[in-house]
N, C-alpha and C positions, 0 to 999 in steps of 0.2 A: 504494500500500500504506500503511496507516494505524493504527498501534502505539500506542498507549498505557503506559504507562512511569510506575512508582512502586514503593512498596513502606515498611514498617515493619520495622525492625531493631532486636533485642536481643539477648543469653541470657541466662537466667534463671538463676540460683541458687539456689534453695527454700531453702536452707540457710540464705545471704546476710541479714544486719542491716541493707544502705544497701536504703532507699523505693525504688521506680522510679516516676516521676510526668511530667505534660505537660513540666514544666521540663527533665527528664533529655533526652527527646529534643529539646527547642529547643536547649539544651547542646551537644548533642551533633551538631547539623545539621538543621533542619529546611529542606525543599526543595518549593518550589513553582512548581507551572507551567514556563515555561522556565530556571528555577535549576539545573532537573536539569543541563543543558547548562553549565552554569558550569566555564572552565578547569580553575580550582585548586580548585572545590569538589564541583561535577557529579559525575555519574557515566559510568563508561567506557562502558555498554551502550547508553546513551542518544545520548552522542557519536556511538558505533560506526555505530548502525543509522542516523543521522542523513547521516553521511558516506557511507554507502547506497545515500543517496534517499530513504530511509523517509519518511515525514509521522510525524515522533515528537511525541506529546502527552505534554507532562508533568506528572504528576498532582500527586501528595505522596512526597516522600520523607522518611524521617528516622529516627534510629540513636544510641538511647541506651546509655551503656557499661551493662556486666551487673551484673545487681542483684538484690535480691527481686522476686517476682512481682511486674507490673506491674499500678499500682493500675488497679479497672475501669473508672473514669469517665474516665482518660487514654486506656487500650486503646481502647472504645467511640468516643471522640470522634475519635480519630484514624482509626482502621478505616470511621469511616461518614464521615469526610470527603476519603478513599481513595475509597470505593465513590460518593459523591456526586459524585466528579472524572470516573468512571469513564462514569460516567451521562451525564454532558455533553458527554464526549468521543464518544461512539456517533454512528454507526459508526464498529467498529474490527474491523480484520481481525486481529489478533495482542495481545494482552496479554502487557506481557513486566512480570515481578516480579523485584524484589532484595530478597532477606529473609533472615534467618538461619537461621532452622527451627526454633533454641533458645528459642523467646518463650514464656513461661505468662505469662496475666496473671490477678487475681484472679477465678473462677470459669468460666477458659478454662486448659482444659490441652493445649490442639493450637491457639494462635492463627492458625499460618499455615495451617492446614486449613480454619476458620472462615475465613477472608479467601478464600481459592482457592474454596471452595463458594458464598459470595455473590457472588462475579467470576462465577462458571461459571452462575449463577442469572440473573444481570445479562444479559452476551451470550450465553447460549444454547450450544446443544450444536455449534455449525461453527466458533467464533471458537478460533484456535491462544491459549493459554494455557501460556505457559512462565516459570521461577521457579528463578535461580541459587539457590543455597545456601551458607550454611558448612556442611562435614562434619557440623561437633559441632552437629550439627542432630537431631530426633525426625524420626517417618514416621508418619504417620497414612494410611489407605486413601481418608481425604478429600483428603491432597495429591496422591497418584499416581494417583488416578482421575481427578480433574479438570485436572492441569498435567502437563507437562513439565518433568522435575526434572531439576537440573545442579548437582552440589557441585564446589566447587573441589575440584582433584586434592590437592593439598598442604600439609603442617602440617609447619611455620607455611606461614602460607597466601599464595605468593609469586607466586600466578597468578590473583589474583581478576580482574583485570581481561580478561587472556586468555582466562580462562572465559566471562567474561559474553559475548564476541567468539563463543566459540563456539557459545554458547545461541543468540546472536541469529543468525548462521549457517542454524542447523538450524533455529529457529521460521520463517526465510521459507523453508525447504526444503519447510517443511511447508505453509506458507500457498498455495505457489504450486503445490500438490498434486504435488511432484516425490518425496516419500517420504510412508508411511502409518505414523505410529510405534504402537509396543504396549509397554507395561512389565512389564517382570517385575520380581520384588522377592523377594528371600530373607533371612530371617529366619535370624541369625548365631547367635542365641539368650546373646548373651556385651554386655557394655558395656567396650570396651579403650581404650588410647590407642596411636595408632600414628602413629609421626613420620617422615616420607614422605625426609627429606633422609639416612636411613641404613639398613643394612640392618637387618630383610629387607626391611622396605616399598619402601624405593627400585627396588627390582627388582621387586617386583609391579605397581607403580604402572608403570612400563615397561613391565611385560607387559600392562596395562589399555590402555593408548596405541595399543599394536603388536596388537592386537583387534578394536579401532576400525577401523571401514572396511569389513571383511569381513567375509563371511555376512551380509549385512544387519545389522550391528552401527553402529548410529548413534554411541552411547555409552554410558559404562558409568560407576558413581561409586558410593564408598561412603560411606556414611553413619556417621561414626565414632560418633554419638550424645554426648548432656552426660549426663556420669555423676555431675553434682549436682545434677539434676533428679526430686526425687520424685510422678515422676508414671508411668505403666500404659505410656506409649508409647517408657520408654527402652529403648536397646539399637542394635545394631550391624543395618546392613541393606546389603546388595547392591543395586542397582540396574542394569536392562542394560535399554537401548530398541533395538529394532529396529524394521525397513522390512517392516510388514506383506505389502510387495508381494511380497520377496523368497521364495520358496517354502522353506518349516519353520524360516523366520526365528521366526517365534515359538513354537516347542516349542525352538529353541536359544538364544533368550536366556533362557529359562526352566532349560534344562539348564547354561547357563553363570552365570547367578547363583548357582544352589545349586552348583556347579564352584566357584565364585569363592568362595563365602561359607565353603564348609569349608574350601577351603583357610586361609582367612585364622582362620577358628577353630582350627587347628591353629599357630598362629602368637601365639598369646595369651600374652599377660606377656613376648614378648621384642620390640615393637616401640616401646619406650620409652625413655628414658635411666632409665637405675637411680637410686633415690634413695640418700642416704647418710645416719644418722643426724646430730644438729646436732654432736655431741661430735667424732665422725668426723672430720666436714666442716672443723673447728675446728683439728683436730691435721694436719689436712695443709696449713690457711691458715697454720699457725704455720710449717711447715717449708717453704714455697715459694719456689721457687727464681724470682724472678720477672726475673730478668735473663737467666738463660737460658731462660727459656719463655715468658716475657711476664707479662702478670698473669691472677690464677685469679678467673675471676668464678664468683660463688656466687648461683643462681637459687634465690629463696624465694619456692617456688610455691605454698605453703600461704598468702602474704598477696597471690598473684596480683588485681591490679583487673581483669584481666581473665577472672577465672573469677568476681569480684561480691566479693572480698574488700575492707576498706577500704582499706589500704594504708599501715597506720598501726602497724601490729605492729614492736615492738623486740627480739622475743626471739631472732634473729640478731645485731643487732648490740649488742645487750648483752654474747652470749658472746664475741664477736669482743675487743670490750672489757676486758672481763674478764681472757681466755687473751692480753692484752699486746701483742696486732698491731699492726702497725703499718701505715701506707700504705695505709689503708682509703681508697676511694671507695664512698660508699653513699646509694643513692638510687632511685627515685625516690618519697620516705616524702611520703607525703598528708598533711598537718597546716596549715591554713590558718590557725587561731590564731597557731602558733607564725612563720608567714608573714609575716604582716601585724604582727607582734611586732618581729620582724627589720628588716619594710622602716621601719615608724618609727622605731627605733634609728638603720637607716642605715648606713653603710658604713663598716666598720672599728671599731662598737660592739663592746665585752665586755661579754657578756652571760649570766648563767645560766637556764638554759631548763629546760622541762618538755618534752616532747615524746614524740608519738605516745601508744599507749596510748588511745586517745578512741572509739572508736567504737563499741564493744563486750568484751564479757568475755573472746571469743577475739583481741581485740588485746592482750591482755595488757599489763602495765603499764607505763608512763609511763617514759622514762627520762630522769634529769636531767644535764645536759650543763655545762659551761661552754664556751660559744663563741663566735668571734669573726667576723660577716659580714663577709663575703669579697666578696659578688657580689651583685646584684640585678637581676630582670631582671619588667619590670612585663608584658610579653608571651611568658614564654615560650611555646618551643613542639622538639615531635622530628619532627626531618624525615629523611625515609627516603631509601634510593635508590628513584628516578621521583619523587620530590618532594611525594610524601603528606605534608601537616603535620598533627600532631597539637596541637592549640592545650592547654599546662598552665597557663594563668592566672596568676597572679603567682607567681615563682621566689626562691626564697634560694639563696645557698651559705653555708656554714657550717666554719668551721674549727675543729678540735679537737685535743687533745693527740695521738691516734694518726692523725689522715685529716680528711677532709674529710665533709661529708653537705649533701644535696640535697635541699630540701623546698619543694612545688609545695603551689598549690590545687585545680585539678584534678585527681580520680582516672582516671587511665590508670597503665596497665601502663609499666614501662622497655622501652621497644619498641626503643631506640635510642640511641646513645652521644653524639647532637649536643649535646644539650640539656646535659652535662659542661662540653664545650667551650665553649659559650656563658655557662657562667658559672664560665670561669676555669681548670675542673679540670683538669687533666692527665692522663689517665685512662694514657698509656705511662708515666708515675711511679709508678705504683702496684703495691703486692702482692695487693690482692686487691680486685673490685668486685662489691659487693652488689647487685645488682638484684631488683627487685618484678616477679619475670615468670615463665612457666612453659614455654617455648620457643619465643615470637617470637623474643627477644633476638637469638638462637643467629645466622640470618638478616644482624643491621648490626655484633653484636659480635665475630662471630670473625675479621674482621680484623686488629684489636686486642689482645683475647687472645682463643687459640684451645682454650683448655682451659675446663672448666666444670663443673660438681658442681650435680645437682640437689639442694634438701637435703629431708628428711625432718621435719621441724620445726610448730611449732602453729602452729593458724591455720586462719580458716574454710574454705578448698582445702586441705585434709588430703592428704597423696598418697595413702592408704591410703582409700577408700572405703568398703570394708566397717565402716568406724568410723562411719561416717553415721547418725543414727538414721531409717534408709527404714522407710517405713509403705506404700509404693503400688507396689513394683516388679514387674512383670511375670515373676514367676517361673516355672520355673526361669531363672536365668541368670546367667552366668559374669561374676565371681568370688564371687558369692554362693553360687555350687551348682559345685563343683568339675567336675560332667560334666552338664551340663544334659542332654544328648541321649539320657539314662539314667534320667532321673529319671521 
């Protein structure tokens, strides 16, 4: 058996001021040939199916963080140097993709539908072609006509690799003609966020699990969609594949998507943490009790890097500043001037700084600091549990009259609380820590502290979407149109 293995990963932000270019994904991991297989860098599907037996080919892989539309001469040159790997690898009895689903690049608003159609053009109509996903992925009828779609079940997303286990699973179920899959797909008609680790989703996401198996039900996954994508194909989608063999397996997973899909449209605006305005957020940091509860970490998801914000915005820890707190840890702020400011000063400089503020007009303005380097670390990096490192490029720590603050080169999201420690912070001293995230965090920090406030605050991830100026949405749909199914 003879698999082929690759794939291009982003999400796109249309909104988003940072480029996306060739350099973002070499940044970001570019993988070739048998790199896929790399311990610490590889990927799990490719390992998986290898450990097998499989004859895994490894094409190109690589995964730039989210940004504005990705320029086209980068899209293009990658995409056909994907499909030229593809070509050389033939024959292959299975094509297995890892993509995110969220990619626009300039004058491509369905990239991984464009890829999945020239794969499917490439081997032909008998070769299995199957394609994990992140949820916060689009659905074009060029993905689910031509692959085999599998989103990770969970947000934050704490099963990618177990997914990809499964995909590769069912793509030789199917190679070795022991099941005939069929997809159905229902249109939610709504674009929501739904966070899998609390009610109600935790219990549906169960009930998606405990489905599986039965009536010719292979798998089921839904498609949360990126609701800062202004492009025709956003929006929320059911997914359910069945075993064609199975007798009215396909008029049931047909009735169980649109089963699955209203339920979950009946479920809209309450599968998210609630935001809280900045002022709010401010007056409950001032009064936290963080000996008895631990520290309140406050999630500013409007300068999330991982929804394509800079991560350079101060208009959280300004207020913080301001309203007199104290025992601030806050990080992890994107400013590579002020970085590299710090690391030639050196260690145990006082220094007055300019900082953040840089990247755009919704990073709002600059705030000047006086502070004293703490910490330097010319490799950082945030390492998860199972030992995923996230490389931030050169690190400062910074001390100041109310806290501490953490400024990297690299834009990623605070995914994780290592990279504190590594440079000194003490993050159980604290009353309250700032993170740049929109609910990975939640996942390596509630160890630590187990309370958290999403805030509501400016910044190119708005939590409020309707505030977006969309020009392309596929209307009706919720929360644009209060009852789409009416309209």
């Amino acid at each position: 058996m003879r698999m082929f293995f690759g794939g291009i990963m982003t999400e796109t932000n249309t909104f988003s001021p940072i480029p996306v270019g060739l350099q973002n994904f070499t940044d970001g991991g570019l993988l070739r040939g048998d790199e896929v297989f790399d311990p610490d860098h590889g990927k799990e599907m490719a390992r998986y199916a290898r450990k097998l037996g499989v004859e895994v080919i490894g094409g190109l892989f690589c995964d730039a963080h989210p940004g504005a539309a990705v320029r086209r001469d980068a899209y293009e040159a990658l995409r056909d140097e994907l499909l030229d790997r593809l070509r050389a690898a033939l024959p292959v009895d299975i094509v297995a993709l890892d993509m995110h689903g969220g990619m626009v690049a300039q004058g491509y608003d369905d990239c991984e539908g464009d890829i999945i159609e020239r794969v499917r053009a490439i081997v032909g109509p008998d070769v299995v072609i199957g394609c994990e996903l992140d949820p916060h992925s689009h659905l074009s009828p060029a993905m689910h006509r031509n692959a085999l779609l599998m989103c990770y079940r969970e947000n934050p997303h704490i099963d990618i690799d177990a997914r990809g286990r499964e995909l590769v699973d069912l793509l030789l179920r199917i190679a070795r003609r022991e099941v005939r899959p069929v997809t159905s797909v229902f249109d939610c008609r709504m674009a929501d966020v739904f966070q899998t680790q609390r009610e109600p989703m935790k219990s549906f996401v169960a009930r998606m699990r405990a489905l599986e198996g039965h009536d010719g039900v292979l798998s089921i996954s839904i498609v949360h969609g990126f609701r800062r994508a202004d492009i025709p194909l956003l929006g929320t989608h059911v997914i359910v594949i069945t075993d064609e063999r199975v007798a009215g397996s396909s008029a049931h997973g047909a009735a169980l998507a649109e089963c699955l899909g209203r339920e979950l449209f009946a479920l809209r605006g309450q599968c998210a943490d609630p935001t809280q305005p900045l002022d709010e957020a401010v007056a409950a940091a001032r009064g936290w009790d963080a000996a008895a509860q631990g520290p309140l970490v406050l999630a500013e998801l409007a300068d999330n890097p991982g929804g394509g914000s800079p991560g350079d915005a101060t208009y959280v820890l300004s207020a913080l500043i301001e309203a007199g707190i104290d025992r601030i840890a806050a990080g992890v702020l994107i400013d590579p001037l002020a970085v590299r400011c710090a690391i030639d000063a050196g260690i145990g400089a006082q220094l007055t700084m300019r900082i953040g503020g840089k990247a755009c007009p919704l990073s709002g303005p600059p705030l000047d600091m006086d502070v004293t380097v703490t910490a330097i670390d010319l490799e950082s990096k945030i390492v998860l549990a199972g030992g995923t490192v996230i490389p931030m490029g050169r690190a400062v720590a910074l001390r100041f009259a109310q806290g501490e603050l953490l400024l990297a080169e690299n834009r990623q999201q605070t995914y994780g609380p290592s990279i504190f420690a590594d440079l000194g912070i003490e993050l159980s001293k604290c009353r309250v820590i700032l993170v740049k995230s929109a609910q990975h965090f939640k996942a390596h920090f509630s160890a630590i502290a187990p309370h958290s406030i999403t805030l509501d605050s400016p910044g190119v991830c708005v939590a409020d979407v309707t505030k977006l100026p969309f020009k392309r949405l596929p209307r009706p749909l919720w929360p644009w149109d209060e009852d789409p199914w009416k309209v």
